[in-house]
Backbone bond lengths (Angstrom), bond angles and torsions (degrees), N, CA, C in turn:
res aa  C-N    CA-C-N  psi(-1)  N-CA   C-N-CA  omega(-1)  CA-C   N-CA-C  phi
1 X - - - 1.463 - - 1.522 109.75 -
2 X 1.398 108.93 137.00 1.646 113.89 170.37 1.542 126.08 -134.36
3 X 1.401 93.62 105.42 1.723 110.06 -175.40 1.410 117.08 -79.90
4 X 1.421 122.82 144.66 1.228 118.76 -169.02 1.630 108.16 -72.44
5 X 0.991 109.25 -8.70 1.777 130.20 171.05 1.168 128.32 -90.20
6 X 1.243 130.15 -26.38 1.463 172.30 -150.57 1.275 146.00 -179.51
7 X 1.503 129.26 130.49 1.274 128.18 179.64 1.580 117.04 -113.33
8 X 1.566 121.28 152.60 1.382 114.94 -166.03 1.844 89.22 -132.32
9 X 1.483 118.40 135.17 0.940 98.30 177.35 1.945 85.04 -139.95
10 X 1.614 137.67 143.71 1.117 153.40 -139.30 1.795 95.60 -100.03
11 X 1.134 127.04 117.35 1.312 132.31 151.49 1.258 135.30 -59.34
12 X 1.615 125.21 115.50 1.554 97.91 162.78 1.271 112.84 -126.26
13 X 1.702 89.56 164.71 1.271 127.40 37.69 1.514 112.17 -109.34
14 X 1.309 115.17 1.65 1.856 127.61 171.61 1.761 111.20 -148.89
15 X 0.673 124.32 168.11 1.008 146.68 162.64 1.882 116.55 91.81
16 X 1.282 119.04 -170.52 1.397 105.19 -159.75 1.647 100.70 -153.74
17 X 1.547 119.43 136.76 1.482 125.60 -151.57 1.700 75.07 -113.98
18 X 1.284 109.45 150.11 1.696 123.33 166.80 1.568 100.65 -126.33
19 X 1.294 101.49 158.17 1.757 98.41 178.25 1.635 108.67 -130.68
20 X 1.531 111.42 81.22 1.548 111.15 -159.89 1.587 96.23 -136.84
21 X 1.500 124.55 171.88 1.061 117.69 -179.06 1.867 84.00 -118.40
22 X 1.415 112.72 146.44 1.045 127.61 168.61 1.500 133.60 -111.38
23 X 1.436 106.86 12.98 1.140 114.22 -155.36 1.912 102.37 -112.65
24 X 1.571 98.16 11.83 1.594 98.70 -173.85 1.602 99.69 -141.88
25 X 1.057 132.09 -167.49 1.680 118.00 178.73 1.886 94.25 -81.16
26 X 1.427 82.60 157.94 1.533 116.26 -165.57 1.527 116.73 -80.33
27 X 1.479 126.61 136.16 1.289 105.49 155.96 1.528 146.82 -27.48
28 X 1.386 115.31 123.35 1.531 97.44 177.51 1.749 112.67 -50.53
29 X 1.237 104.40 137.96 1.608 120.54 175.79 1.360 126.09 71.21
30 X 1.440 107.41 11.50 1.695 123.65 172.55 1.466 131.89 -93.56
31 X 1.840 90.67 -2.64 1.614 94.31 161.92 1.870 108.78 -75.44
32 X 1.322 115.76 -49.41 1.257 130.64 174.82 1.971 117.56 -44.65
33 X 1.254 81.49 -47.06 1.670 85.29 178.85 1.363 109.83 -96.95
34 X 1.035 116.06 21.28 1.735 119.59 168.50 1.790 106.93 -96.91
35 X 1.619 101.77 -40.11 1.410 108.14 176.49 1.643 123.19 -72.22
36 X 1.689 92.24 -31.61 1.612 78.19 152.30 1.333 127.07 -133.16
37 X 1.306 100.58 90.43 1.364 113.78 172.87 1.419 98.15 -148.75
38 X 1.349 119.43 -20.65 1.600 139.52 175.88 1.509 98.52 -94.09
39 X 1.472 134.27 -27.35 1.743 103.51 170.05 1.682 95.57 -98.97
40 X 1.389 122.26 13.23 1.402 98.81 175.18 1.613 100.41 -107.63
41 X 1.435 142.14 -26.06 1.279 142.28 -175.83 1.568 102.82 -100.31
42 X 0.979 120.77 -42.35 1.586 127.58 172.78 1.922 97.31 91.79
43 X 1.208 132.90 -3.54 0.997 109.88 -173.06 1.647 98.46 -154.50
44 X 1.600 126.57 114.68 1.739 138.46 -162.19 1.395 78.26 -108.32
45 X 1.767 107.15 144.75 1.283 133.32 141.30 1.225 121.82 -120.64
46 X 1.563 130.87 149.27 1.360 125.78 -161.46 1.449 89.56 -159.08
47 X 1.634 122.18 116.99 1.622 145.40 178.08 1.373 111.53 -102.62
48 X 1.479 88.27 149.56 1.758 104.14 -155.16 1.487 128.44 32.72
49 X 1.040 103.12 71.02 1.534 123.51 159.37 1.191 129.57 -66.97
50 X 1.166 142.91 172.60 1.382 133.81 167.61 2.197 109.69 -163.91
51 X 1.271 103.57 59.27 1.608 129.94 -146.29 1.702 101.25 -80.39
52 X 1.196 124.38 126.33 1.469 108.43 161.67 1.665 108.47 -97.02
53 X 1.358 98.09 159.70 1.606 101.55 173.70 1.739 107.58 -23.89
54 X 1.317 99.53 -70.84 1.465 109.88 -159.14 1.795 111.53 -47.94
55 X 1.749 107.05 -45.07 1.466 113.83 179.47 1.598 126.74 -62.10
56 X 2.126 102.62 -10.39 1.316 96.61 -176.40 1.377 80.66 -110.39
57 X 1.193 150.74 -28.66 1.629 130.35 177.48 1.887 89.44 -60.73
58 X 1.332 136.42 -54.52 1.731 103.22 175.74 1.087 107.33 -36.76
59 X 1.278 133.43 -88.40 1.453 153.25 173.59 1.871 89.20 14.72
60 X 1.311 93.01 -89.82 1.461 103.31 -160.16 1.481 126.60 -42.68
61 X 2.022 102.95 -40.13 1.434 106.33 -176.64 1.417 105.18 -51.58
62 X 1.010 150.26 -25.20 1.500 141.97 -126.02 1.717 89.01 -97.62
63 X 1.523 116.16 0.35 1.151 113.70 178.44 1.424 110.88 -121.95
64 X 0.711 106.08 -18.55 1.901 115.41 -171.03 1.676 106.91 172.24
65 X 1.690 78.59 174.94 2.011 108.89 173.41 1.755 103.56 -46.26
66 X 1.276 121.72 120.10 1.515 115.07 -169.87 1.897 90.50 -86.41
67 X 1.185 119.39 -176.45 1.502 120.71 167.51 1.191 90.65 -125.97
68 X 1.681 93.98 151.51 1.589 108.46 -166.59 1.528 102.37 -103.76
69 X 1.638 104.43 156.72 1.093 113.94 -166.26 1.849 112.76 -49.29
70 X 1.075 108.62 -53.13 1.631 106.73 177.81 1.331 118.24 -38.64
71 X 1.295 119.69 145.24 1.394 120.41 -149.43 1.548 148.28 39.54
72 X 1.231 89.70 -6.09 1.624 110.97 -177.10 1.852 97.29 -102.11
73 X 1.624 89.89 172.98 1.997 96.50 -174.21 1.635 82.26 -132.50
74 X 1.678 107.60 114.42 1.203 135.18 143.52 1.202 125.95 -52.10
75 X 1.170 133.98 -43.12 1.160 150.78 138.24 1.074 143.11 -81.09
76 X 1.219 150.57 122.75 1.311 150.04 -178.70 2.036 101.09 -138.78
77 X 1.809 110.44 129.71 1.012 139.23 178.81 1.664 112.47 -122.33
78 X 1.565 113.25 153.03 1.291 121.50 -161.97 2.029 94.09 -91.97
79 X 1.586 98.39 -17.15 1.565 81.44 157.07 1.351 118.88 -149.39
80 X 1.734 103.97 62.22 1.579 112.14 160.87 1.482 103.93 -84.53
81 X 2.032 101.09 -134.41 1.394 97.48 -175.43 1.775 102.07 -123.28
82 X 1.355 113.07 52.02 1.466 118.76 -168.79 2.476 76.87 -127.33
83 X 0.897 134.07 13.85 1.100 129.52 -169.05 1.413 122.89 35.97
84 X 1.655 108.24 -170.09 1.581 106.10 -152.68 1.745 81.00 -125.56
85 X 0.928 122.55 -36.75 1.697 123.34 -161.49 1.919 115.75 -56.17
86 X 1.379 110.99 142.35 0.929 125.16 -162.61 1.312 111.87 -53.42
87 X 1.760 127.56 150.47 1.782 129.45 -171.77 1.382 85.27 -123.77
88 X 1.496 104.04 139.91 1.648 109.20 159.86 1.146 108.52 -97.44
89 X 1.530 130.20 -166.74 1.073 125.93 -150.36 1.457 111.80 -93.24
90 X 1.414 120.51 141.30 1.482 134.36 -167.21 1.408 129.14 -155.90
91 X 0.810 143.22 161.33 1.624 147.50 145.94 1.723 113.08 -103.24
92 X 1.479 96.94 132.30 1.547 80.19 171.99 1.067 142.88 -120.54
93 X 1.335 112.32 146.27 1.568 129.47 -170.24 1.771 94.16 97.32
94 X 1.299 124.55 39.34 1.200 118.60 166.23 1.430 132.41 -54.04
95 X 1.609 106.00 -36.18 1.519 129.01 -171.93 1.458 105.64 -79.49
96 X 1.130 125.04 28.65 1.765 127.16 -155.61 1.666 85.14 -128.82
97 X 0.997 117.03 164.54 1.440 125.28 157.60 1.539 108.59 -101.19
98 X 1.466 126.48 18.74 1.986 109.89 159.92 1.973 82.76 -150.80
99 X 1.287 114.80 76.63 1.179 98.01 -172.28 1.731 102.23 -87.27
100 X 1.871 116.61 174.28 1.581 110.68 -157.30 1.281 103.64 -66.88
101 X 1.316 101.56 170.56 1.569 115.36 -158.36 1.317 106.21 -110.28
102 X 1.231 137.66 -40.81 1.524 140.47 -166.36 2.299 96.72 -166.95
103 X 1.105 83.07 131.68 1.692 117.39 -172.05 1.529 118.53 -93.87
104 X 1.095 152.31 104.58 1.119 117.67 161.94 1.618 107.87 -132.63
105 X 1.631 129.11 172.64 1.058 145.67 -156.15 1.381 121.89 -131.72
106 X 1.177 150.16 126.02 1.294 138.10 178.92 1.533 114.38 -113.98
107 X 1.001 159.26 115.71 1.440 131.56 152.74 1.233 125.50 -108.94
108 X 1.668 57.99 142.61 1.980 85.66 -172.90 1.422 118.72 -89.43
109 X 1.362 125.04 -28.28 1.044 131.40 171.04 1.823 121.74 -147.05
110 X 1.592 115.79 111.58 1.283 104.78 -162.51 1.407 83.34 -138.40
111 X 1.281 120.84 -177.68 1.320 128.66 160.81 1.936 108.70 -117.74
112 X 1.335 114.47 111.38 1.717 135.77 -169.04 1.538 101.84 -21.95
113 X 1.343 110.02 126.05 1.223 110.80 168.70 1.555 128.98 75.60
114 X 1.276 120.48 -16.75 1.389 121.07 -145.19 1.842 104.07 -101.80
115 X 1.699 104.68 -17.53 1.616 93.53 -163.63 1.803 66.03 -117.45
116 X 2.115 108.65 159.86 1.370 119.18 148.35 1.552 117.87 -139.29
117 X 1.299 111.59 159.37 1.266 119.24 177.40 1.345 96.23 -130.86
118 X 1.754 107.92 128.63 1.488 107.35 -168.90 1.591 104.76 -119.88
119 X 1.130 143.33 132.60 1.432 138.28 152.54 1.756 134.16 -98.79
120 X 1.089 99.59 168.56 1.273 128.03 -163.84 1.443 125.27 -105.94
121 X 1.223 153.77 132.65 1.752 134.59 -170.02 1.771 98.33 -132.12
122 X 1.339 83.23 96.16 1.459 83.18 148.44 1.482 162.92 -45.21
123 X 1.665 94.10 -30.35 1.491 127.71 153.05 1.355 111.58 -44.20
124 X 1.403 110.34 -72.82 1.774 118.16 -149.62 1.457 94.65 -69.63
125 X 1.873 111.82 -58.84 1.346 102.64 -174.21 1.602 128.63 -58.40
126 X 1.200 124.64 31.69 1.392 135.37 158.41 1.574 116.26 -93.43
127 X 1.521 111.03 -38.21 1.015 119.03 -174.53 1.755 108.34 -65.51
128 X 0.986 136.29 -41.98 1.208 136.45 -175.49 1.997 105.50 -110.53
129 X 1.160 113.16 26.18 1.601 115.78 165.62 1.053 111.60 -65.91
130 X 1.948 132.84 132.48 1.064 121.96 -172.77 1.523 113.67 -68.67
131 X 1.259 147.60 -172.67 1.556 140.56 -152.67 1.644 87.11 -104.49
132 X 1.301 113.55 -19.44 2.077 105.93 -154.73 1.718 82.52 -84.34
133 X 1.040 125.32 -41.68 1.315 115.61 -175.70 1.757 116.78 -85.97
134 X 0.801 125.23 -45.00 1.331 108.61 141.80 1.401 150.27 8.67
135 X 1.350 87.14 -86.35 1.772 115.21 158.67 1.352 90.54 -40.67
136 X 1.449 120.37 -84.45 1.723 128.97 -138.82 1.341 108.80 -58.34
137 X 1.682 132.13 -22.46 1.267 139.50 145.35 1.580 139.07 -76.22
138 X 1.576 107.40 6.24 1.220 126.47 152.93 1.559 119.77 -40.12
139 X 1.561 123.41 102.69 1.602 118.90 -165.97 1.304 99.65 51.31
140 X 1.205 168.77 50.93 1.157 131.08 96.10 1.655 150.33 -35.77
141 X 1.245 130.58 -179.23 1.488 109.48 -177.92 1.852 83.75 -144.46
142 X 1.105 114.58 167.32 1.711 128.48 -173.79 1.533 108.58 -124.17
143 X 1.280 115.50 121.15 1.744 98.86 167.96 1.485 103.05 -105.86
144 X 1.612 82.65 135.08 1.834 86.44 171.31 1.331 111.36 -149.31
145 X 1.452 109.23 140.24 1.424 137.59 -164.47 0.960 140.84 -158.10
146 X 1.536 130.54 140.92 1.349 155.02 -158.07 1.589 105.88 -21.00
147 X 1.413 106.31 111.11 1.558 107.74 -176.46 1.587 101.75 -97.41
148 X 1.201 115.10 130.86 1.375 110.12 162.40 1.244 129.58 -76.69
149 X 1.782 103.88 -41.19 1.771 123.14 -177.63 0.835 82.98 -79.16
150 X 1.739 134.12 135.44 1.292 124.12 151.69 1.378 114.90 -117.92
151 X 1.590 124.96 -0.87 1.611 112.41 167.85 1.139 113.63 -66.23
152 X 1.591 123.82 -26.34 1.848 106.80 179.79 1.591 110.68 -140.42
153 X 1.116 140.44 172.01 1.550 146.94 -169.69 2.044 87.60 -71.79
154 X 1.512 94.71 99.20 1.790 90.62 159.64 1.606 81.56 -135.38
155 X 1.536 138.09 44.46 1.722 108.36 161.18 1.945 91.69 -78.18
156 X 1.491 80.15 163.75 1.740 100.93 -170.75 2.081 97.49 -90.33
157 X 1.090 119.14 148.07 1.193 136.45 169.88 1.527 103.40 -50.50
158 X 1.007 130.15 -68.36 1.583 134.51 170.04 1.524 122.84 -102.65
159 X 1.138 91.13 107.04 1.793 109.32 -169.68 1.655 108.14 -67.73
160 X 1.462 125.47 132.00 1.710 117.48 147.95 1.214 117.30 -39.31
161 X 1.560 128.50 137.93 1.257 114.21 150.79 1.170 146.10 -50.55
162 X 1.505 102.40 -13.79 1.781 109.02 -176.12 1.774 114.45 -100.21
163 X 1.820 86.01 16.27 1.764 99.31 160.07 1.376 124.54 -90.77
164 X 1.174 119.22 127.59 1.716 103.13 178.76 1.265 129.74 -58.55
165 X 0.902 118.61 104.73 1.657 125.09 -177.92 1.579 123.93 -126.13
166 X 1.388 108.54 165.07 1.089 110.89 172.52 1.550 122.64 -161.64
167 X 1.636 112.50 136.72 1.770 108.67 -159.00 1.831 81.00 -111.71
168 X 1.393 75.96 143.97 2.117 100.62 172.47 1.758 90.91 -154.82
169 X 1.601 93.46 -175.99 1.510 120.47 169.27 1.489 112.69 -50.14
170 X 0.994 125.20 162.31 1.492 128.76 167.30 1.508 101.09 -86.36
171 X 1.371 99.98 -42.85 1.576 82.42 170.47 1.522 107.51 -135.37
172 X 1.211 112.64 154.14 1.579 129.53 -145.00 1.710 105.33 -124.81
173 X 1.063 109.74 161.81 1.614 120.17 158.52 1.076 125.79 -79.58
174 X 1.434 138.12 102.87 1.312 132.28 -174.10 1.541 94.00 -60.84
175 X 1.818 117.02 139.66 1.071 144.16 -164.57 1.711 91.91 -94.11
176 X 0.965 157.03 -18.27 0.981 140.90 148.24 1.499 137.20 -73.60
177 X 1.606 103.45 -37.21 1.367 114.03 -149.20 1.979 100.26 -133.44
178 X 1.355 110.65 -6.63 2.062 127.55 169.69 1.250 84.79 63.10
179 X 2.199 135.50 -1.22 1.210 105.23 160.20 1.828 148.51 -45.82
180 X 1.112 150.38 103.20 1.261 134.20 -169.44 1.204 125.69 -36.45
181 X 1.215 119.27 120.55 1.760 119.73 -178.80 1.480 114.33 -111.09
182 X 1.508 120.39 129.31 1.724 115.75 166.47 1.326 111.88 -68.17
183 X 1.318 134.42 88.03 1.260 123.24 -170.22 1.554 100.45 -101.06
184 X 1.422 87.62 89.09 1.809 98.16 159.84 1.565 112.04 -140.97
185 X 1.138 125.25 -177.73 1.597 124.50 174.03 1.201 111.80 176.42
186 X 1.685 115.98 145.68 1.265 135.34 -155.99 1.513 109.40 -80.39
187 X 1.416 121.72 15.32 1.492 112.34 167.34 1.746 105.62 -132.69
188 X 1.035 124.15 -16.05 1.461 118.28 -173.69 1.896 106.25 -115.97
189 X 1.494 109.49 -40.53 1.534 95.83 163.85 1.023 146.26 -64.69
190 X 1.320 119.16 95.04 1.305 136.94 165.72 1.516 135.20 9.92
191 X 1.978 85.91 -90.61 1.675 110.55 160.42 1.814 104.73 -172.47
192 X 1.449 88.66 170.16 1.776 80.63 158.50 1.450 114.83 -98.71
193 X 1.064 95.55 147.49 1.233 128.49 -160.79 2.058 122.75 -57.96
194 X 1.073 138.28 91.09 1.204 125.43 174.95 2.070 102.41 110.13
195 X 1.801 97.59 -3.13 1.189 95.37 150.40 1.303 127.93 -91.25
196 X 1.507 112.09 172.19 1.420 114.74 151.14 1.131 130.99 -29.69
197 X 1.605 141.36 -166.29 1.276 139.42 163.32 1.795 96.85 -111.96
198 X 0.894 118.60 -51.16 1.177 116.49 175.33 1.935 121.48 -49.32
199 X 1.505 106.03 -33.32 1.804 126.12 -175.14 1.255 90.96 -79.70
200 X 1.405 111.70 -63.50 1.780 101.42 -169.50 1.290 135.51 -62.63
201 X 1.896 107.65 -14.21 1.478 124.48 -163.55 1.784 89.21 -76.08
202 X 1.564 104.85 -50.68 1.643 117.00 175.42 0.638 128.63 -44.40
203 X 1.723 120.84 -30.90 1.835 134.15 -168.47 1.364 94.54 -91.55
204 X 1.223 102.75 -47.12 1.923 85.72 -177.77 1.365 122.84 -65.94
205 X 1.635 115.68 -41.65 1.207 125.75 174.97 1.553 112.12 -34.77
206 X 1.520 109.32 -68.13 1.120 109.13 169.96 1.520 146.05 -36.59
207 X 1.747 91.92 -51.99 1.235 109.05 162.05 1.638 130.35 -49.41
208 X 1.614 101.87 -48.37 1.501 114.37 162.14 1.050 117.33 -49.81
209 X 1.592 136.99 -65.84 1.371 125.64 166.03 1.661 127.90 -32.25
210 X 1.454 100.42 -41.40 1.764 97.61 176.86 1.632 105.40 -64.64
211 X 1.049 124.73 -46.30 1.992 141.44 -162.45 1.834 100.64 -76.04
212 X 1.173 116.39 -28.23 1.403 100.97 -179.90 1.600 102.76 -116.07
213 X 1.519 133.30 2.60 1.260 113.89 -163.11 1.642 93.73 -56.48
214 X 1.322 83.28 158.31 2.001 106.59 -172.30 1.854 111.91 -62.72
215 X 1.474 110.05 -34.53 1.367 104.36 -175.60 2.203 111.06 -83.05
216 X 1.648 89.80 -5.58 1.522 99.25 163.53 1.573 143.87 -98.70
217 X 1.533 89.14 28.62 1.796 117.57 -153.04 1.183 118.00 -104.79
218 X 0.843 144.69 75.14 2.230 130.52 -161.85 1.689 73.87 -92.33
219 X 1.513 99.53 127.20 1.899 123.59 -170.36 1.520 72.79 -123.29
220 X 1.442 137.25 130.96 1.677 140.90 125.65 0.953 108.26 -90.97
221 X 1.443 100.62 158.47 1.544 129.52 -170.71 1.501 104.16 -126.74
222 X 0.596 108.82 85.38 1.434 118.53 164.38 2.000 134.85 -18.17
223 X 1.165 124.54 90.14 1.187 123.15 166.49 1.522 132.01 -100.35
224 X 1.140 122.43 144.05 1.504 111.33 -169.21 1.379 101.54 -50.97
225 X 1.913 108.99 157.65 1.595 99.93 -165.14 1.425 147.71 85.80
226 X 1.865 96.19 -21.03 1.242 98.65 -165.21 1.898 84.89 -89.78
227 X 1.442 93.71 162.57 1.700 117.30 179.61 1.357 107.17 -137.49
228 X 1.536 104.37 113.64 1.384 102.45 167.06 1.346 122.29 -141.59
229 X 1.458 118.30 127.75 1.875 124.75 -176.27 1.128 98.01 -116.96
230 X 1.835 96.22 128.07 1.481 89.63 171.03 2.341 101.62 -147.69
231 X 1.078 112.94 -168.92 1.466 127.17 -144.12 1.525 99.83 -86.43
232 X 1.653 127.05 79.07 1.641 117.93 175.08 1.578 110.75 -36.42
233 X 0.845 115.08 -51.92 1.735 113.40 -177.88 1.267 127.97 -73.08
234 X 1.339 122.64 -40.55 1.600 131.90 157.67 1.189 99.18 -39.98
235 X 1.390 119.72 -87.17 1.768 162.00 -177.12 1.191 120.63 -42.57
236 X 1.142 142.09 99.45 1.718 130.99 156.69 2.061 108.31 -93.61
237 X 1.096 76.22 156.81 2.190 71.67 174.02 1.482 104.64 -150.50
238 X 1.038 109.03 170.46 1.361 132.68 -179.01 1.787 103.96 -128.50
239 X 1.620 103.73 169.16 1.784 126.13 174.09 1.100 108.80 -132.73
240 X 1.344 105.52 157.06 2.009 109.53 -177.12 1.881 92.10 -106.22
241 X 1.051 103.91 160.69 1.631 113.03 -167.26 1.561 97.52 -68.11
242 X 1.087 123.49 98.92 1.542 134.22 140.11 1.531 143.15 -1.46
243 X 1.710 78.99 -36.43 1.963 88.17 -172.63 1.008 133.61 -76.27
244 X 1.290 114.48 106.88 1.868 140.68 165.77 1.654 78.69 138.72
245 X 0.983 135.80 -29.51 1.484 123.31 -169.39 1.960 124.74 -39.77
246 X 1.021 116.97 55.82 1.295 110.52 -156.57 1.964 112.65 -111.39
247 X 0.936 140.91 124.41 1.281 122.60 39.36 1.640 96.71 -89.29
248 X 1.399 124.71 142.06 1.319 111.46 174.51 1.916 105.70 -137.07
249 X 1.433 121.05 60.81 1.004 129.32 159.55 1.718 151.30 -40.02
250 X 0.917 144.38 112.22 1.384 123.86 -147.78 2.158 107.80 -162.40
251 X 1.104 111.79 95.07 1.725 124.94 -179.70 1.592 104.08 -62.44
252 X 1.310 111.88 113.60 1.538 120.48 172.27 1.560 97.22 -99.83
253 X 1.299 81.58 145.67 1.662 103.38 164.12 1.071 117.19 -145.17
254 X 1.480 158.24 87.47 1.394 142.68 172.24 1.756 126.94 -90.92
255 X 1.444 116.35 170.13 1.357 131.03 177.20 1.430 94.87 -97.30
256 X 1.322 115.32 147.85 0.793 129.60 167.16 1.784 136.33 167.64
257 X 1.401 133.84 137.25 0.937 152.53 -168.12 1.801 105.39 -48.17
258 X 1.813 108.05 -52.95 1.597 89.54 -175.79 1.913 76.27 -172.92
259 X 1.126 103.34 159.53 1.501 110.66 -170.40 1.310 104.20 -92.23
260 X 1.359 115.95 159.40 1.745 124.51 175.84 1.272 101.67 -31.05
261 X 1.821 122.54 -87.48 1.536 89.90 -166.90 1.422 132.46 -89.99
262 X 1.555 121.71 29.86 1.316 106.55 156.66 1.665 101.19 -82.55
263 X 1.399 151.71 -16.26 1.166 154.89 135.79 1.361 110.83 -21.13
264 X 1.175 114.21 -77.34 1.354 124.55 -158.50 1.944 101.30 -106.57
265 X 1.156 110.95 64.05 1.995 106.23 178.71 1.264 96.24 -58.45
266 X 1.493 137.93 -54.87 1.509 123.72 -153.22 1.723 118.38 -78.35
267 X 1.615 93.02 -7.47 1.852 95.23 176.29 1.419 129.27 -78.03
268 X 1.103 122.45 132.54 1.328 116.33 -153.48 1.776 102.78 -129.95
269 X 1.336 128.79 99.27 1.598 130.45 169.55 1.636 100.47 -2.05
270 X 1.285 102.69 -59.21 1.757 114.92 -146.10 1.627 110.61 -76.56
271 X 1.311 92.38 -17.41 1.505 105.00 -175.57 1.699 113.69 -23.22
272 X 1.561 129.58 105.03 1.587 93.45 177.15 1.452 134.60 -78.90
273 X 1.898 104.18 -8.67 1.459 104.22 169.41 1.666 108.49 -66.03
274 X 1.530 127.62 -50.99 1.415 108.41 161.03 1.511 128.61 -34.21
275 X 1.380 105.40 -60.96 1.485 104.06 168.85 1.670 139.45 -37.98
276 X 1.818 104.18 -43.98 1.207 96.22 179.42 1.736 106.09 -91.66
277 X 1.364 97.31 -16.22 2.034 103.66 168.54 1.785 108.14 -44.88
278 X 1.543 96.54 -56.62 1.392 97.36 -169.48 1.853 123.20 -104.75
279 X 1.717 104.39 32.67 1.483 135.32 177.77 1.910 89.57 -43.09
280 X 1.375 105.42 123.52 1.649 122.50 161.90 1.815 110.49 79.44
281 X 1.800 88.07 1.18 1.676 91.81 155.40 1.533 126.73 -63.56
282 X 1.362 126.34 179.43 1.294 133.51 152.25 1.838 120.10 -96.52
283 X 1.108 99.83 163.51 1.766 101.64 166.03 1.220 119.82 -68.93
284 X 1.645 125.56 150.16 1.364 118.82 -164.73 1.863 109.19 -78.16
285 X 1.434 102.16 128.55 1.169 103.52 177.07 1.851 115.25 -102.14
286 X 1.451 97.81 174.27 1.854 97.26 176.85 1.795 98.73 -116.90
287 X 1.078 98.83 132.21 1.665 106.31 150.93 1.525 117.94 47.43
């Protein structure tokens, strides 16, 4: 679609680029068609920006409860103290029972092209799941929980209890949109549930191959300016390793119900049963 106010041009293999400035009042009727164009693609990009905190917390309300800066990281850099090392693929705050709802990113300072964050849609890849796998996640439930390693799949098959976790459907109702979601992912899911260790390691495997094949991937690359919000629950994503990548700047803002630790009050960094649980992990990183 092309508005004399705005232009929409289609991402693939999902998502959807707008060509608007946001940083002054808005087209008439582009708050409305921003919301749906974001529960129908699940993931908006918007180039050359120039956003203050305050203009992307507007931005965001127009979808939900924003989270406030306290306790949360407004910022995140490739060499603050949120680290530079590579994330596999995730949603976050999955292991929560209200985990965040919609993500978004600004940068403010990157160097063109050089860092990406790529995602995944849980949505679409249902639509073309072969039927044998399917079936085998028929009523099932998924446990998934607090990864410490987060550059590659080390969660353990059977979690401690004094890990944060949380078991649901494998696949879920998108809370906005009653679309079906595969809500699983290759760094915080566990297993399915009430299988084997050996059945479930297979089901996911499999499953993983359908959720990341490469021609099902929208990978961005990041340019200063660029703005992008997109769907925690639809959406899981991953980062490519960061290090030396510098200046590597980037404005968070998320939706959301209640932040990690009003979620989680009894979890504690220091914990040493976490600690020796998650021995030759890394520190938790964002995005």
């Amino acid at each position: 679609m092309t508005d004399a106010l705005w232009q929409e041009r289609p991402i693939e293999p999902f998502g959807v680029e707008i060509d608007v400035r946001l940083d002054g009042p808005w087209p008439t009727g582009f708050e409305q068609r921003l919301l749906t164009l974001f529960d129908r693609h699940k993931l908006v990009l918007f180039r050359n920006q120039q956003l203050s905190e305050a203009e992307q917390v507007r931005i965001l309300s127009l979808f939900g409860k924003v989270l406030g800066s306290k306790g949360e990281f407004r910022e995140i850099s490739s060499d603050g103290n949120l680290g530079a090392g590579p994330l596999t693929w995730h949603s976050d705050l999955a292991f929560t029972e209200a985990p965040f709802k919609i993500l978004s990113l600004h940068a403010l300072e990157v160097n063109d092209g050089q860092s990406w964050t790529a995602f995944a849609n849980g949505v679409t890849v249902l639509e073309s799941l072969p039927a044998s796998l399917a079936e085998k996640l028929d009523k099932r439930d998924a446990v998934t929980a607090l990864a410490l390693i987060q550059s590659h799949r080390a969660v353990e098959h059977e979690v401690p209890d004094f890990v944060p976790q949380q078991t649901r459907p494998a696949i879920i109702p998108h809370p906005r949109t009653g679309e079906p979601v595969l809500y699983i992912n290759h760094m915080q899911t566990a297993r399915i549930d009430g299988l084997p260790r050996e059945e479930s390691d297979a089901l996911l495997d499999a499953l993983f191959d359908e959720l990341y094949a490469e021609d099902r991937i929208y990978r961005h690359r990041w340019n200063r300016g660029d703005f992008l919000i997109w769907d925690n629950i639809a959406l899981q994503h991953s980062r490519c390793d960061l290090t030396g990548m510098t200046p590597r700047r980037l404005q968070r803002v998320c939706v959301a119900d209640k932040s990690f630790f009003e979620l989680l009050p009894q979890f504690q960094i220091g914990d040493p049963r976490i600690s020796a649980w998650g021995s030759g992990g890394r520190k938790l990183e964002l995005n």
